[in-house]
C-alpha positions as CSV (number, residue, x, y, z in Angstrom):
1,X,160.8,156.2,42.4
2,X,159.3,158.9,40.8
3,X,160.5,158.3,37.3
4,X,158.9,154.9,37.3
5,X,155.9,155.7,39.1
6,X,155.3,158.7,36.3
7,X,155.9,156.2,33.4
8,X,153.6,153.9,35.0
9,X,150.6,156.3,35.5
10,X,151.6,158.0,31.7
11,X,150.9,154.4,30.2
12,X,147.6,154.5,32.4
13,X,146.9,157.6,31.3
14,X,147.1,156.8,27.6
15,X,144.6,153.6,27.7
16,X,142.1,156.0,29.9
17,X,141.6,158.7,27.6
18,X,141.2,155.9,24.6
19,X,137.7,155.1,26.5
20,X,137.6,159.1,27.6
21,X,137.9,159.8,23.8
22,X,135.0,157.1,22.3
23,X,138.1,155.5,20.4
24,X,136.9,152.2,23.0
25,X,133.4,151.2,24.1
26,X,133.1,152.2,27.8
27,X,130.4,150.3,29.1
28,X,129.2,151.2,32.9
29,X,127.5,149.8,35.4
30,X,126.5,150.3,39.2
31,X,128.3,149.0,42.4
32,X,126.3,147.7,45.2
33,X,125.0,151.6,45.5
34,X,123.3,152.9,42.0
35,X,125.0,156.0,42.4
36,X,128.7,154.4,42.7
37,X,129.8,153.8,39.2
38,X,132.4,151.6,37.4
39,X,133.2,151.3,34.0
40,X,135.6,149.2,31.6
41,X,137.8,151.8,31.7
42,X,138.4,151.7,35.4
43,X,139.1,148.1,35.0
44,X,141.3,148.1,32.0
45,X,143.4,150.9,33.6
46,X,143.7,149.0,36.6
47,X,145.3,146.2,34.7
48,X,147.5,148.4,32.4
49,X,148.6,149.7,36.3
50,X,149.3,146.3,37.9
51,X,151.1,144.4,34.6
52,X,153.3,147.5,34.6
53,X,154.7,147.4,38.1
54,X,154.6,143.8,38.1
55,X,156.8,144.3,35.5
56,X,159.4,145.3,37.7
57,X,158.0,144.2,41.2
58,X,157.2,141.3,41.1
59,X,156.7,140.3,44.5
60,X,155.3,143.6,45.9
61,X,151.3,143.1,47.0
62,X,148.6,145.3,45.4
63,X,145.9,147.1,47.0
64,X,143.1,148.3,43.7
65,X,139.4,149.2,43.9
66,X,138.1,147.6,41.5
67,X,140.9,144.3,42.2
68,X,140.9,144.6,45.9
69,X,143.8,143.1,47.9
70,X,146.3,140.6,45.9
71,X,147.1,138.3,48.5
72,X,150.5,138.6,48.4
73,X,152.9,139.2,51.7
74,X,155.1,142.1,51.3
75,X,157.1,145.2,53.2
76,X,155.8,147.1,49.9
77,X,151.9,147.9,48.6
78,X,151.0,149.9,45.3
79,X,147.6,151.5,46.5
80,X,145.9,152.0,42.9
81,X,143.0,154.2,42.1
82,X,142.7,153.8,38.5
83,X,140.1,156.5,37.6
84,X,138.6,158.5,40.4
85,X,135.8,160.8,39.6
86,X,134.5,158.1,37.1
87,X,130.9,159.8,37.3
88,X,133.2,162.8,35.6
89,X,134.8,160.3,33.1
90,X,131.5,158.9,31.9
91,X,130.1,162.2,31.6
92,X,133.2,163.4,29.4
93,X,133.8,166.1,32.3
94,X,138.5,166.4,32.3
95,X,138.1,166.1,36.3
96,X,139.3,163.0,37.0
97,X,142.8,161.2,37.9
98,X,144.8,158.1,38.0
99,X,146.0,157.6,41.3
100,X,149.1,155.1,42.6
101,X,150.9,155.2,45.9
102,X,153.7,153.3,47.2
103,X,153.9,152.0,50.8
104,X,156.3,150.6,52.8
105,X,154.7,148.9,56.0
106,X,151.6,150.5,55.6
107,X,153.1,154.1,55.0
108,X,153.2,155.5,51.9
109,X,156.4,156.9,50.4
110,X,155.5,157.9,46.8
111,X,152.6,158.9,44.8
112,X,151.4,159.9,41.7
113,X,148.4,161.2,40.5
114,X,148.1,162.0,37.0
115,X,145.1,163.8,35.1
116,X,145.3,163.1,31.2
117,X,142.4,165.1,30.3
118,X,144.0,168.2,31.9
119,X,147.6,167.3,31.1
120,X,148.7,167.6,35.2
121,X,151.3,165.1,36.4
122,X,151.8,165.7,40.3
123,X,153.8,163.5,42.4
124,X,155.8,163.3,45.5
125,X,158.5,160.8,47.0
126,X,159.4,161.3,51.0
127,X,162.9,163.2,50.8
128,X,162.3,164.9,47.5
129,X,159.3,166.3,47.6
130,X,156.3,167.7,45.9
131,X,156.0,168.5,42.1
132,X,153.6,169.3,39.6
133,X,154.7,168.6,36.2
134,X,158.6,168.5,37.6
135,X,158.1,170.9,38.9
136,X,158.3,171.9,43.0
137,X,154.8,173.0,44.3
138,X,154.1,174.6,47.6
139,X,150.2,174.8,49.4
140,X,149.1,178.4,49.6
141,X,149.4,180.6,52.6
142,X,145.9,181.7,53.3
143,X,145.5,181.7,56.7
144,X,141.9,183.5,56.9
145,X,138.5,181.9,56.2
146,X,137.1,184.9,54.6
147,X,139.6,184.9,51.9
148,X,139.9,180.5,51.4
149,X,138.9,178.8,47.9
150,X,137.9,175.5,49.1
151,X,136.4,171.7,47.7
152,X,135.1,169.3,49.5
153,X,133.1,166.5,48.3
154,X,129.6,164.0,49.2
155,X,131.0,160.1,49.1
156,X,129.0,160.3,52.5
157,X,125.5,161.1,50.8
158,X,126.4,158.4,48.0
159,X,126.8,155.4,50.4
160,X,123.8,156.3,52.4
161,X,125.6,157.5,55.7
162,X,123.1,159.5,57.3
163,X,125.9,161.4,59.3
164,X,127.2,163.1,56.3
165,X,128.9,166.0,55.0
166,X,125.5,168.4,54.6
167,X,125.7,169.7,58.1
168,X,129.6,170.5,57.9
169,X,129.2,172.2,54.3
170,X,126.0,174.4,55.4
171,X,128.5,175.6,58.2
172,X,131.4,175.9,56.3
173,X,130.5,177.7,53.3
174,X,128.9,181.0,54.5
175,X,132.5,181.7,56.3
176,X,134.8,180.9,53.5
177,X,135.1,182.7,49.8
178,X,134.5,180.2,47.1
179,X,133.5,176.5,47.4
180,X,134.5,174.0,44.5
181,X,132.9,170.4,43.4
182,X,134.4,168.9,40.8
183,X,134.5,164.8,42.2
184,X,138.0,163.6,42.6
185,X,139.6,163.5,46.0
186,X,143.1,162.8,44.8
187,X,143.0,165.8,42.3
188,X,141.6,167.6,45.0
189,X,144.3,167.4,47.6
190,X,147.1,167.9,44.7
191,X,145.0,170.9,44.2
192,X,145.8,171.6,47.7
193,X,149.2,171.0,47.7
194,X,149.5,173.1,44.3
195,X,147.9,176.3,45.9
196,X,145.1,175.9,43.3
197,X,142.9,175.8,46.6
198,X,143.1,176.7,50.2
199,X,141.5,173.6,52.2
200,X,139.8,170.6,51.3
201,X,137.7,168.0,53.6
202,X,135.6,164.8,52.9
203,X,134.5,161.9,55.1
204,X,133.8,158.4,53.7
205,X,136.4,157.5,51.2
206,X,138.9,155.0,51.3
207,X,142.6,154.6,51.0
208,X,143.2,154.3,47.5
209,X,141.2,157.6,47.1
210,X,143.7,160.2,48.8
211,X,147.3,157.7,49.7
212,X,149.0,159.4,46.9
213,X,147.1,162.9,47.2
214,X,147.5,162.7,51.2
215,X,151.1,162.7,50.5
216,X,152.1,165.2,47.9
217,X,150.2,167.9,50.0
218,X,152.4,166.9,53.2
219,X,155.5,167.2,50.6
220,X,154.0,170.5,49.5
221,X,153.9,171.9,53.1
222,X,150.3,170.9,54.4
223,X,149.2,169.7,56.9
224,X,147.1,166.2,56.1
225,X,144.7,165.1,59.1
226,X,141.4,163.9,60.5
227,X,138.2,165.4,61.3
228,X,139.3,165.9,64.7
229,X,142.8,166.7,63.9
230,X,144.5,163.1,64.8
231,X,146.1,160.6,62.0
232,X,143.1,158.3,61.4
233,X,142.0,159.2,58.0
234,X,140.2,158.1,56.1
235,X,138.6,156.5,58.3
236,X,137.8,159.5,60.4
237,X,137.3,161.7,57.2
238,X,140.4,163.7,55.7
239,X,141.1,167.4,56.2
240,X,143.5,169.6,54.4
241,X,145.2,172.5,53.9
242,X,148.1,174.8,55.5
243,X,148.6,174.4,59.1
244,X,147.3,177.4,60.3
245,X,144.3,177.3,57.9
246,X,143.2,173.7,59.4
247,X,143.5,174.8,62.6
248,X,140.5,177.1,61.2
249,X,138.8,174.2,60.0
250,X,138.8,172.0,62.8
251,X,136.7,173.7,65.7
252,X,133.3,173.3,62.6
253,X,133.6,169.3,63.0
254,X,134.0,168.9,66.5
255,X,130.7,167.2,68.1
256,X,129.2,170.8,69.7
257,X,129.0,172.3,66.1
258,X,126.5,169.9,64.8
């Protein structure tokens, strides 16, 4: 699956960066919150995504962002971010991804995420494992807070949620070494599973945001979870990193540390 699933996010890539590069109009507007953005670009790429697996697949359902749920009945879903971190994208910042997942009965099996502006391919299939640009990638083996590069993002403040991420990061960051922000979860966690950074957490995104990041770290040898450790993200928020530096991370969300 891999092969195809690279092809498909490469032809993504191509029509993003025409919009990334001015060579296309990108016109943007705001979702039902003025600081959640979407573009032409987003939706373009999203069709580029779907016509090219339906290409092939024909019967398998979708599950987009900007498209929603197709309707369709099937053992298999392609779980489709087509540009996350579009406030980077529209700012002309390289941090942002394409990201497309493959389930099979609501667990996902392959992934690709794929950022054109910085010319990194990673993907992952369940029995093959984790690569970035072909080739294998393993998370880092920083077991110590004091020594951790980590991201973490605020999806929380932009929807409104008044139990959000501020109280978590204030606690966080004095213990750790470096905190980065750069606004795309599935980059982030292939960041993650690369060894670029230590840990990453975030509450309030959805699936198509980490279901093919989620997966390439747990190829790459981390360990993907809640905020209190379980299987429930993202509903739950996400959590990430190797598994003895998330067993670091956890004891700052439970309830007594707020």
């Amino acid at each position: 699956m891999i092969p195809f699933l690279e092809s498909v996010v490469k032809r993504a890539g191509a029509e993003a960066m025409a919009y990334f590069n001015h060579s296309r109009e990108n016109a943007v507007t705001s979702k039902k919150n003025r600081n959640d953005l979407v573009s032409a670009a987003d939706k373009a790429v999203e069709k580029v995504i779907i016509g090219a697996i339906r290409e092939r697949y024909p019967e398998d359902a979708f599950f987009g962002e900007e498209s929603g749920r197709s309707g369709t009945v099937s053992e298999y879903c392609w779980v489709i971010d087509p540009i996350d971190g579009t406030q980077s994208f529209v700012k002309n910042h390289p941090f942002f991804s394409i990201s497309v997942a493959l389930q099979k009965n609501g667990r996902t099996i392959a992934g690709s995420v794929y950022a054109p502006a910085l010319g990194l391919l990673f993907s992952g299939e369940t029995g093959r494992g984790a690569f970035e640009n072909g080739i294998p990638i393993r998370v880092s083996d920083c077991r110590c807070l004091s020594e951790a590069a980590c991201s973490t993002g605020f999806a929380c403040i932009r929807a409104g949620l008044k139990k959000n991420n501020l109280a978590y990061f204030n606690a966080i960051v004095p213990e750790i070494r470096d905190i980065k922000r750069c606004g795309s979860a599935a980059l982030d966690l292939c960041f993650v599973a690369s060894g670029r950074y230590d840990a990453y957490w975030e509450l309030c995104l959805q699936e198509y945001d980490i279901a093919a990041g989620a997966l390439i770290c747990s190829l790459a040898g981390g360990r993907v979870c809640d905020l209190e450790g379980g299987a429930n993200y993202p509903e739950k928020g996400i959590l990430c990193g190797n598994p003895a530096l998330v067993r670091c991370f956890l004891p700052f969300f439970q309830e007594k540390s707020r």
